[in-house]
VEXZA-723617 format. One line per field, with one value per residue (C-alpha): residue number from 0; residue in one letter; x, y, z. Coordinates in Angstrom, 2 decimals. Example, Ala and Ser with C-alpha at 12.3 -4.5 7.8 and 13.67 -1.06 7.14 Angstrom:
2
num: c(0/1)
residu: c(A/S)
px: c(12.30/13.67)
py: c(-4.50/-1.06)
pz: c(7.80/7.14)
***
This chain:
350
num: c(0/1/2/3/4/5/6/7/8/9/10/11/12/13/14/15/16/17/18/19/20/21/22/23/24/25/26/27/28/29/30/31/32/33/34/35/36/37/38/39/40/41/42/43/44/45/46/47/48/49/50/51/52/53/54/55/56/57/58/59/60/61/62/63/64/65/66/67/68/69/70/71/72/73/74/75/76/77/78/79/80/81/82/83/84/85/86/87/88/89/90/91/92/93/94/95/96/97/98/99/100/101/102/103/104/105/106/107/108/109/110/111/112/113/114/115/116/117/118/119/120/121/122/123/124/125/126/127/128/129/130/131/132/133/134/135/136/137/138/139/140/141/142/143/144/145/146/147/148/149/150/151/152/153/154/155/156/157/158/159/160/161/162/163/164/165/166/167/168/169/170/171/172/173/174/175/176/177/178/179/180/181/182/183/184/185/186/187/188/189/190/191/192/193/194/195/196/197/198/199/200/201/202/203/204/205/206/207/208/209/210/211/212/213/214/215/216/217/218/219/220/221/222/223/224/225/226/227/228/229/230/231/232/233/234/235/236/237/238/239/240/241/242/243/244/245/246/247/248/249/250/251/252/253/254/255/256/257/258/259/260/261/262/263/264/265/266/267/268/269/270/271/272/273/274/275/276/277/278/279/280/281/282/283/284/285/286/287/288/289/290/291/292/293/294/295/296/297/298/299/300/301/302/303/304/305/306/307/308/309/310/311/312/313/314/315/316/317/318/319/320/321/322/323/324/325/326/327/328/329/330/331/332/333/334/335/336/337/338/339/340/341/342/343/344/345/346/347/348/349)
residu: c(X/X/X/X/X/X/X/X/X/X/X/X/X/X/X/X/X/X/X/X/X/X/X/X/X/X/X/X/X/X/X/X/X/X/X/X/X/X/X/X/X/X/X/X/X/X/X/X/X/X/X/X/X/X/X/X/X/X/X/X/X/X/X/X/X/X/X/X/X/X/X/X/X/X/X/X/X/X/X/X/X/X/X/X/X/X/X/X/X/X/X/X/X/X/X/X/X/X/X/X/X/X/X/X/X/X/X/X/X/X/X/X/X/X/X/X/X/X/X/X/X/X/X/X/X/X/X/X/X/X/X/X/X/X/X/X/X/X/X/X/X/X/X/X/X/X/X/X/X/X/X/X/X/X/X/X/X/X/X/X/X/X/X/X/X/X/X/X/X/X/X/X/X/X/X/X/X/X/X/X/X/X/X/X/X/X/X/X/X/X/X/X/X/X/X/X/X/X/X/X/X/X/X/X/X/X/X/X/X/X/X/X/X/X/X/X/X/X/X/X/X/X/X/X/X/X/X/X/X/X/X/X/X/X/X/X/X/X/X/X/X/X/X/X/X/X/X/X/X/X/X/X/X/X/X/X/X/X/X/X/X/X/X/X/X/X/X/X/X/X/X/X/X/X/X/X/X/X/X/X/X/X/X/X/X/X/X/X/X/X/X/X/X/X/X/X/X/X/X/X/X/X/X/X/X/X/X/X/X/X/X/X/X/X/X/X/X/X/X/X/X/X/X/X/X/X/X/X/X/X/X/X/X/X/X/X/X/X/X/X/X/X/X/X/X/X/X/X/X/X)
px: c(0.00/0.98/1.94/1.24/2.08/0.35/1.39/-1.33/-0.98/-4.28/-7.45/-9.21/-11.27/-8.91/-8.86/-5.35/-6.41/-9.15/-7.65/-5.53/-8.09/-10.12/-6.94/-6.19/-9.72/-9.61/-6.16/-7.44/-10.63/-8.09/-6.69/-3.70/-2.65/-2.57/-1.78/-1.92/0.29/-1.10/1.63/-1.14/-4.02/-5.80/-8.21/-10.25/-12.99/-12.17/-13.26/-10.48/-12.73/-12.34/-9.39/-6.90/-4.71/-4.10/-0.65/-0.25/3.16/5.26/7.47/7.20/8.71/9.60/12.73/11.59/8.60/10.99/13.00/9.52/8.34/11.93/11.53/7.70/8.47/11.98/10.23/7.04/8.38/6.22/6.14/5.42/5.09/3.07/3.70/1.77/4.42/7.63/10.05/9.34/10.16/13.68/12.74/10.57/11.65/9.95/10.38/9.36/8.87/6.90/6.14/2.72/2.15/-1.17/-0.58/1.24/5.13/4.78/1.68/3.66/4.43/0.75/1.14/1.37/4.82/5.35/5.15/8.69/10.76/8.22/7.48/11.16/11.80/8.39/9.59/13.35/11.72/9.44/12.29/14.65/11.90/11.15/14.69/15.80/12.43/10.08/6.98/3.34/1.70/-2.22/-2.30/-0.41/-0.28/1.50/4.31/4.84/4.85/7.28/9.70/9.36/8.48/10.33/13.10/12.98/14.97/13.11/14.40/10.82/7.74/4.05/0.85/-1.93/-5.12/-6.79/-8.98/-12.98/-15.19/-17.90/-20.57/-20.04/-20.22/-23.85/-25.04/-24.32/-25.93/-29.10/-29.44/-32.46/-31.73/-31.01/-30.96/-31.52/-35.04/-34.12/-32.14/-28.49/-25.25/-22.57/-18.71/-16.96/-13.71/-11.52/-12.42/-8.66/-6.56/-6.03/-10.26/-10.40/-13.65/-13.78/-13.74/-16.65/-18.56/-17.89/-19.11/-21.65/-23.02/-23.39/-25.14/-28.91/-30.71/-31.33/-33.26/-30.92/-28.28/-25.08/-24.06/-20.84/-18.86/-16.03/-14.46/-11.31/-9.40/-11.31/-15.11/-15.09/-12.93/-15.67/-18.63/-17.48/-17.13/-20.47/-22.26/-20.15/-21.52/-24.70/-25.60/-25.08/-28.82/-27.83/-24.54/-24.81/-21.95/-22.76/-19.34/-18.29/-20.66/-19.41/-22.04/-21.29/-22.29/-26.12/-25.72/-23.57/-26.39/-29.20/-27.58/-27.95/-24.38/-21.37/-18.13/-14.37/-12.64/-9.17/-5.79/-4.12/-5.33/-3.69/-6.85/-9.99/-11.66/-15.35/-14.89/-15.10/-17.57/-19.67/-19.66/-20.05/-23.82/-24.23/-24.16/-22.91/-19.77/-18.04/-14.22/-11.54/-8.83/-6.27/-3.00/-3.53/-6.68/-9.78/-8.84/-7.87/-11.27/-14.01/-13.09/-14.68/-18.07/-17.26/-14.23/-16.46/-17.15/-13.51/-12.23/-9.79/-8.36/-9.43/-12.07/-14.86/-16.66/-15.83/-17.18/-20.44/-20.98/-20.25/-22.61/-25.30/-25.06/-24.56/-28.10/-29.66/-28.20/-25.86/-24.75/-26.01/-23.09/-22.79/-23.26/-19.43/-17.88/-15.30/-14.74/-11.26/-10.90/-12.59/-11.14/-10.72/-8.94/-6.62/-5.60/-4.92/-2.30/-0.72/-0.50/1.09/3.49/4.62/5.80/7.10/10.57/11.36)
py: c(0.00/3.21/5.78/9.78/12.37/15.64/18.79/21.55/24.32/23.84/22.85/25.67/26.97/28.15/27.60/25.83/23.63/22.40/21.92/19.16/17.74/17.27/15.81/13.54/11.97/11.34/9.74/7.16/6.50/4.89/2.75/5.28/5.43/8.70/10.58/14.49/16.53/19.03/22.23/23.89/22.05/25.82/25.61/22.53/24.27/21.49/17.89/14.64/11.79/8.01/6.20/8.94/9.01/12.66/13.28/16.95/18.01/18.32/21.06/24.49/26.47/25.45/24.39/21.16/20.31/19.85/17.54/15.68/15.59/14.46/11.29/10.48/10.31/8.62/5.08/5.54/5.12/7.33/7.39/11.26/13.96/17.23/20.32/23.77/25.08/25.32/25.56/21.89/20.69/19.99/18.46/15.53/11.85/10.21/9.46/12.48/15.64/18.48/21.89/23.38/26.95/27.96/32.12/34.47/35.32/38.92/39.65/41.10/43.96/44.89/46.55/49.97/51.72/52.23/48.92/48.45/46.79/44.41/43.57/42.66/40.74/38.56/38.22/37.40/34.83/33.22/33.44/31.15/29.42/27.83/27.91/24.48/22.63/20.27/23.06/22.40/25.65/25.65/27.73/28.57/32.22/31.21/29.24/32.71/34.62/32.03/32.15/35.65/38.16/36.49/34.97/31.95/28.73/25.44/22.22/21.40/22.93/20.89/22.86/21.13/22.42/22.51/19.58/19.96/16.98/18.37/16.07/16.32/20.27/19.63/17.39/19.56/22.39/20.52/21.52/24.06/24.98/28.33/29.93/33.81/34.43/37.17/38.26/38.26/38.81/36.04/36.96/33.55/34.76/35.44/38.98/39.94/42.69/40.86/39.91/43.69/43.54/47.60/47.48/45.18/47.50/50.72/49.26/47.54/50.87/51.81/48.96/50.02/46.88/48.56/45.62/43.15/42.46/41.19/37.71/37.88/34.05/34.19/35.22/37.48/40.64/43.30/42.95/45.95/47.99/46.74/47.26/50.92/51.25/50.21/52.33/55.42/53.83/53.82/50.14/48.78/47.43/45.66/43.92/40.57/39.46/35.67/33.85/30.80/28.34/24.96/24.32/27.81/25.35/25.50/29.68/29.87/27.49/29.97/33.33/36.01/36.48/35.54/37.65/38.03/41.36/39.75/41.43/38.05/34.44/30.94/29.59/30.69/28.40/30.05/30.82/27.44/26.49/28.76/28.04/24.09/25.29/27.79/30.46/33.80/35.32/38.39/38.96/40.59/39.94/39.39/37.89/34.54/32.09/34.03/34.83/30.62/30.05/32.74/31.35/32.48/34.51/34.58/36.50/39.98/39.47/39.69/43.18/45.39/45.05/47.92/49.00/49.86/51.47/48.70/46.30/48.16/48.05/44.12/43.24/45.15/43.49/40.40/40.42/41.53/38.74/36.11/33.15/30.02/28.20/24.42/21.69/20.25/24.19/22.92/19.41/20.42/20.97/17.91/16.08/12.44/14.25/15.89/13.23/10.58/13.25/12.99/9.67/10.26/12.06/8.88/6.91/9.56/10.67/14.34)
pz: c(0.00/-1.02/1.50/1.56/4.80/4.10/6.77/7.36/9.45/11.66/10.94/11.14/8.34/5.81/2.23/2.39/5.12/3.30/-0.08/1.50/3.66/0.09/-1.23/1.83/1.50/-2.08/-1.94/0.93/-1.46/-4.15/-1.18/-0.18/3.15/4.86/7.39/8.37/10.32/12.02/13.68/15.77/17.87/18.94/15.54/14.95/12.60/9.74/10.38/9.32/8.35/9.68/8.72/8.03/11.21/12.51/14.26/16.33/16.58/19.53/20.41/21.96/18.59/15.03/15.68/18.50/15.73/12.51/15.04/15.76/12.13/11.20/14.30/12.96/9.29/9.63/10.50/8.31/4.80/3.08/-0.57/-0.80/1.20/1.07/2.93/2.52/5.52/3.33/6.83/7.66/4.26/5.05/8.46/6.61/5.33/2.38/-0.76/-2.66/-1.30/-2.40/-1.03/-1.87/-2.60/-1.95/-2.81/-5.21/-3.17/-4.56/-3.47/-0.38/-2.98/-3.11/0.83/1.15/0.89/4.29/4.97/2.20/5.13/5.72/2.26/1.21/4.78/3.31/-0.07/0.24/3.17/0.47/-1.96/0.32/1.10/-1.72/-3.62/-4.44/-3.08/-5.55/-5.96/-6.14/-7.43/-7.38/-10.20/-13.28/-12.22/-8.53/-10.90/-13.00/-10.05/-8.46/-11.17/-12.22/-9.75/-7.04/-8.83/-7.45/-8.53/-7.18/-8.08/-9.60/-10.10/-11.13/-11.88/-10.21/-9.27/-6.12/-5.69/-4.96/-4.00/-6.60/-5.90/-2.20/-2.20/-4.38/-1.62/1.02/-1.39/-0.70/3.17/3.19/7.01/8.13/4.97/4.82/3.68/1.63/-1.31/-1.21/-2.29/-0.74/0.37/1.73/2.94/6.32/7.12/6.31/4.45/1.65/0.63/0.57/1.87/2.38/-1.45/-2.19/0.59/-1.37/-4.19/-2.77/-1.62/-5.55/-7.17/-8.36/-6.00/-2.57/-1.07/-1.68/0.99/1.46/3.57/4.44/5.78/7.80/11.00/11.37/12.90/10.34/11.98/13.79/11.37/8.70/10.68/11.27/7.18/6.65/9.20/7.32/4.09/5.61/4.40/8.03/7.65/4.66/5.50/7.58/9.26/9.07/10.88/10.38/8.93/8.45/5.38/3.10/0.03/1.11/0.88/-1.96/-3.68/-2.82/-3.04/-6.27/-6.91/-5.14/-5.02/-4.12/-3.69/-3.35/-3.78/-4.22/-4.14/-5.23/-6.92/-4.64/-3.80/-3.54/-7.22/-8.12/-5.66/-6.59/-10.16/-9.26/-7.92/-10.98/-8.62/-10.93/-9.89/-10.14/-8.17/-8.96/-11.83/-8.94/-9.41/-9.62/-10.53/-10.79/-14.56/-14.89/-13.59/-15.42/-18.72/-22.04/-21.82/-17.75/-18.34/-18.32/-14.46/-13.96/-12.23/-11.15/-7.63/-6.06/-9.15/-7.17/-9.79/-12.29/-9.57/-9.09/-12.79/-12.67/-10.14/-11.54/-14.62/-13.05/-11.44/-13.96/-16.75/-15.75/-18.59/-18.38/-16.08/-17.90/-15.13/-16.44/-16.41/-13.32/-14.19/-14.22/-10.94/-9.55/-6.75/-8.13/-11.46/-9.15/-6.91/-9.35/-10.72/-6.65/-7.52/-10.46/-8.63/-6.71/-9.94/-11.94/-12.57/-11.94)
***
């Protein structure tokens, strides 16, 4: 039996947690054995299922947990081994080894000015980070940005998507409970800098539909900064500020229009979703996915980051006529596709 290690950060409710939970569970439906390694125990939003064994590792700082990872893994022959946390890549024994890059490196270069010192400590970080590592990106536009914007030389670098349990995220569609009884607008995304919700709100504030209202899912530091926005706005009435929901798929099913106001993503993840429920979409043209994603006569929903007029405009004409979303649009990205090319990645030569 074939053996895979995957490392996650937590399992909180993240979009690069879950992409390798999804993968996990479709590598132990082809018979792989798997375990996850988890570096923090405070977030347990995310869920492992039955038969994939869940290790928490020990140590008080980085340093004690690569020496932990480096004990566990030395006994277990693994076959591969994924890690979205490029500092314990070294740390790890198994046959192949890949690092997984879940965001665009430059996207540091996107904070303000000010912030200079900070952004070149991140980037020349990421940069040594991932020099000389086998590279996962999620996205064509994360291996562009890898090689060109932050000059970096990996020893490998695969393009494959993030993996989505389609039919699952369609069941779980199906749940009518506790869904707003009113028109909305959907936002799934940490309330963080980069989702640039303060954008979506100013142009939320434009769009022609008064009575419709906007659901926002997530939990982070930029509630109360947000909530002060939107009572300057004056759409306070309009903005829900839903939390964490462990079932988005049932709101994304039933919403008008869902959005992302991103300054950077890997490949986001509600984008797809969204489009796997025929849900329309609008988000930004950030660097990188969304344009890999709203293909063809979806490519018109695509923004600037940080157009708040041009995202007005989009989301009015989004409500009012949306194309037809084909039930096979993100067969690309479904799970069992993407894992058997994980396998692939246990056989093949570099």
């Amino acid at each position: 039996m074939k053996k895979v290690a995957l490392l996650l950060n937590s399992l909180n409710g993240a979009g690069a947690q879950k992409t390798l939970l999804t993968l996990a569970e479709k590598l132990f439906e082809k018979g792989i054995s798997v375990d996850c390694y988890i570096v923090h125990e405070n977030k347990n939003d995310y869920k492992v299922r039955d038969g994939i064994d869940v290790i928490y590792m020990e140590g008080a700082n980085e340093a004690q947990k690569c020496v932990f990872l480096n004990e566990q893994t030395s006994g277990r022959d693994y076959d591969l081994f994924i890690t979205c946390q490029p500092e314990y890549y070294s740390a790890a024994v198994a046959g192949k080894k890949y690092c997984s890059v879940h965001h665009t490196p430059s996207s540091w270069n996107d904070r303000p000015f000010w912030k200079f010192l900070e952004r070149r400590k991140y980037m020349q970080r990421d940069r040594e980070y991932y020099q000389g590592k086998n590279l996962i990106a999620l996205s064509e536009g994360i291996k562009q940005d890898l090689i060109e914007n932050l000059h970096c030389t990996p020893q490998s670098i695969k393009v494959i998507n993030n993996p989505f349990d389609i039919s699952a995220i369609r069941d779980k569609a199906e749940d009518d409970q506790n869904i707003p009884d009113f028109p909305y607008i959907i936002y799934v995304a940490s309330l963080s800098e980069r989702k640039r919700h303060e954008d979506l709100f100013r142009a939320f504030a434009r769009i022609r539909n008064r009575e419709i209202k906007l659901v926002l899912v997530g939990k982070g530091s930029n509630e109360r900064r947000l909530k002060k926005l939107a009572a300057k706005l004056g759409i306070t009435e309009r903005i829900i500020f839903w939390g964490w929901d462990a079932n988005p798929y049932r709101l994304v099913k039933n919403a008008r229009l869902a959005v992302l106001a991103s300054r950077a993503e890997g490949l986001p993840r509600v984008v797809v979703e969204a489009m796997a429920l025929r849900t329309p979409v609008v988000s930004t043209d950030c660097r990188s996915g969304p344009r890999e994603v709203l293909t063809g006569q979806f490519e018109c929903f695509l923004v600037p980051v940080g157009g708040v007029t041009e995202m007005a405009d989009a989301i009015n004409r989004a409500l009012e006529n949306y194309p037809d979303i084909p039930d096979d649009f993100v067969a690309r990205f479904d799970g069992d596709y993407i894992a058997e090319q994980y396998v692939g990645l246990i056989s093949a030569g570099d």
